[in-house]
N, C-alpha and C positions, 0 to 999 in steps of 0.2 A: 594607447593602452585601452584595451577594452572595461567597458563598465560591468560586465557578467562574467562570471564564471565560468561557462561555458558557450560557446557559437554553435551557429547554427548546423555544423558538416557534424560536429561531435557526435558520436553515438549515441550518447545519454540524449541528448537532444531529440534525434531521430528515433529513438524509443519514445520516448516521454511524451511527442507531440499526438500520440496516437489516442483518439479517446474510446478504443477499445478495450485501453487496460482499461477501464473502468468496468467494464465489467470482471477484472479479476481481482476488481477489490475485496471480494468477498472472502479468496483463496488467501491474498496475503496478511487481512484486517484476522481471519479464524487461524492460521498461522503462525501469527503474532500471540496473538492468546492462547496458544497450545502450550505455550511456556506458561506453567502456573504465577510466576510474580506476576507477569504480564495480565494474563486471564483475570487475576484478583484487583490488579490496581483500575482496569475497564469497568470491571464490578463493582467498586466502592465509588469509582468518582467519574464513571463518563457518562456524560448528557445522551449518546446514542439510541436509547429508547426512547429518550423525550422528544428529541430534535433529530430523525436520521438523516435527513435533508441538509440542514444546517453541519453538522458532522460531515457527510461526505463535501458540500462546498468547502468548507473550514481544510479538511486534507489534502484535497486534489489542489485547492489554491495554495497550500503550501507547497507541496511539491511542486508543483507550475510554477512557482513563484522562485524556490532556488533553480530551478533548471534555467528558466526562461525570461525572468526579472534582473533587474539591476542587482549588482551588490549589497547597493544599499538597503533595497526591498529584503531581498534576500536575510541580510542581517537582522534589520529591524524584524522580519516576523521572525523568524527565528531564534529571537530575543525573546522576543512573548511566549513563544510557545514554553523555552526552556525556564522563564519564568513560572507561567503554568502548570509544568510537571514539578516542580520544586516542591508545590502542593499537594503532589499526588502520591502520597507513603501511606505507611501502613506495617501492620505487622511484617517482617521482613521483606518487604520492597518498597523501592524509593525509582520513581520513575526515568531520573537522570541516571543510574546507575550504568555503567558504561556495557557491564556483562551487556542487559536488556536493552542498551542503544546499537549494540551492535547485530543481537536477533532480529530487532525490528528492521533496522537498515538492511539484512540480509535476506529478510523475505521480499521486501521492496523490490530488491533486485532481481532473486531468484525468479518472483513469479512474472515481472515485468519480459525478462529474458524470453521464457519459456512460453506465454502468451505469444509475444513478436514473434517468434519465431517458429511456432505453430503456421502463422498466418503470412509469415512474409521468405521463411526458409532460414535457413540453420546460419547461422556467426561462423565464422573460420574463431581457431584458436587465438589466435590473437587479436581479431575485432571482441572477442567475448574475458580475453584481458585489459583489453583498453576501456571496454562497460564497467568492467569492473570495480575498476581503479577511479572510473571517474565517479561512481555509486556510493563511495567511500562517503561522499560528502554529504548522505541522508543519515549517516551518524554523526563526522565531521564538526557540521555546521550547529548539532546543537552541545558544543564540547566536549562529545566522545573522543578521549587522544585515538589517532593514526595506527598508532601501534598494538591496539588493541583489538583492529582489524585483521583478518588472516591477510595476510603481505601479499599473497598472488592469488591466480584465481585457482590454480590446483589448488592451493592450503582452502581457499574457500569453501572446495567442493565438497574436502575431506572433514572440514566443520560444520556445513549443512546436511550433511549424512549422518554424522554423528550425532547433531542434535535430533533430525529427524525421526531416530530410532532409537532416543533416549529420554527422550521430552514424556512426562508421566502428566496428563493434562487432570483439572480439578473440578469441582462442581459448579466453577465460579468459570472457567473455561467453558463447561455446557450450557451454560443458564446463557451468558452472553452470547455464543453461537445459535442458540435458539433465538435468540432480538434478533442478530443480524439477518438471520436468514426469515424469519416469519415477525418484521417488526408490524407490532398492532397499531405504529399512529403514523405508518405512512401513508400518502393521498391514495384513495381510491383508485385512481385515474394511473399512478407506477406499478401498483403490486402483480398486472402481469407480466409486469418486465422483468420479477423476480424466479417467472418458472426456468428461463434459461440459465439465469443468473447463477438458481442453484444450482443446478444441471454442471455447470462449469466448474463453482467452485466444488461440486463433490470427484468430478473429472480428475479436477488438477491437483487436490489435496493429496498430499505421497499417501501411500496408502495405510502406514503402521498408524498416521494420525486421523486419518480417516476412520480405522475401524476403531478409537478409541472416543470420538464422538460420536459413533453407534449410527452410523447413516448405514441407510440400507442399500447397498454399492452389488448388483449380480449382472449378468450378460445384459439383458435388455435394458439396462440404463447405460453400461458403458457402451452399445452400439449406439443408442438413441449421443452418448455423450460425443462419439467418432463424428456422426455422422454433422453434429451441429457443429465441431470444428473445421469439417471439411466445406460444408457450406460459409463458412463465413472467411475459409482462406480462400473461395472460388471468387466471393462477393466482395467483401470487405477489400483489402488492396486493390481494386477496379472504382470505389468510389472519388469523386475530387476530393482532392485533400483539402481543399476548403471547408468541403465537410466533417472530412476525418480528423480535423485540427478546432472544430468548434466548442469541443466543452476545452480545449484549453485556454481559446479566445474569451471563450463564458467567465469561467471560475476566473482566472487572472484579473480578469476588468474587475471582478464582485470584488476578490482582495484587495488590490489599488483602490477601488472605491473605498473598502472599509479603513484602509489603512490612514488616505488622505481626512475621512471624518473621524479615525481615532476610534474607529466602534468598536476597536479589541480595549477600551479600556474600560466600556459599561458593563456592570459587573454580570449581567444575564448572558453574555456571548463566551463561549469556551472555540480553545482551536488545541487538533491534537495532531500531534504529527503520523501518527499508526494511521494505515490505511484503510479509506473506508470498507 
């Protein structure tokens, strides 16, 4: 009997190892807070201005850590985490609420999907069922019931459409999209890694949420947007995957490290599971 979750053939797996999603953290972390609960509960109580470093380790080591971790790993932070949002309410939103574990887990995936597959070629219907179903578990695992997910990936699509074009985002949504994208205490030495960054996430953002963040989206950003996807599906899939697998090798070891010294229990360190 296996210790994980999921092996290594699994789709999630073979998505998840890629650390190019990482740069779409930006589409599914602005995503996530296009939902006003969501947007306000970031607003009132996430570290991400302070720490956006420690933030992105803190997510991508979660994630890494259910996909890729033992069970038990798995469990234990995902204990902490749903510990953590226990704390995080507020005038109508409470961060365990299943509604808002199930947006967040659906952007997880949508934008995951849709990244891969830009860069590596399209899922058949039923490899983009089987993601699906195994993706369930980015809600799952911090006590979102099952059933509260759309059952297949048609229902899914028909519930990520709807919310897309129904989601009325708030001032507490823009103020935090402005950190992510333009944060003022990251190191010198990353912020130009943020021009593509943006570049992607205003790319991949659907568009009714994009023009309600007010980014300024015409011809010469979406060819400048084509043209850096096409280069990175020419390049990107051509690198060893020893390479292509190292911030997962990275972030995973930092977790294990922190978890073995217990550093999720000193009260200065926050882990969230919404992506960076």
């Amino acid at each position: 009997m296996s210790d994980r979750y999921f092996q290594d053939d699994d789709i999630i797996c073979r998505v998840a190892q890629e650390g190019i999603l990482i740069a779409g953290g930006g589409v599914a972390s602005l995503l996530q807070t296009s939902h006003p609960k969501v947007g306000q509960g970031v607003h009132d109580h996430s570290y991400t201005f302070d720490d956006p470093t420690a933030r992105l380790r803190n997510t991508m080591g979660w994630v890494y850590t259910v996909v890729f971790g033992t069970k038990e790993e798995a469990d234990q932070l995902s204990a902490i985490v749903t510990r953590m949002h226990d704390k995080v309410t507020g005038p109508g939103y409470q961060a365990n609420d299943p509604e808002l574990q199930v947006w967040v887990a659906s952007t997880l995936f949508a934008v995951a999907a849709q990244l891969y597959q830009r860069l590596f070629g399209k899922f058949t219907p039923e490899e983009l069922e089987e993601y699906y179903q195994q993706s369930k578990i980015y809600a799952t695992i911090l006590g979102c019931p099952e059933d509260r997910m759309p059952a297949t990936y048609p229902e899914f699509r028909e519930y990520y459409a709807r919310m897309v074009n129904t989601l009325k985002i708030n001032d507490a949504s823009r103020y935090v999209a402005d950190g992510v994208l333009h944060p003022k205490k990251l190191p010198w030495f990353m912020r130009p890694g943020l021009i593509p960054i943006r570049l992607i996430t205003y790319g991949m953002m659907p568009p009714p949420i994009r023009e309600q963040y007010g980014w300024k989206w015409n011809l010469f950003r979406e060819i400048q947007f084509h043209l850096l996807m096409e280069f990175l599906a020419l390049v990107y899939p051509r690198l060893p995957k020893r390479v292509r697998t190292l911030p997962r090798d990275f972030y995973l070891h930092q977790i294990r490290k922190m978890l073995r010294n217990r550093a999720f229990d000193k009260p200065r360190l926050k882990v969230s599971s919404r992506a960076a």
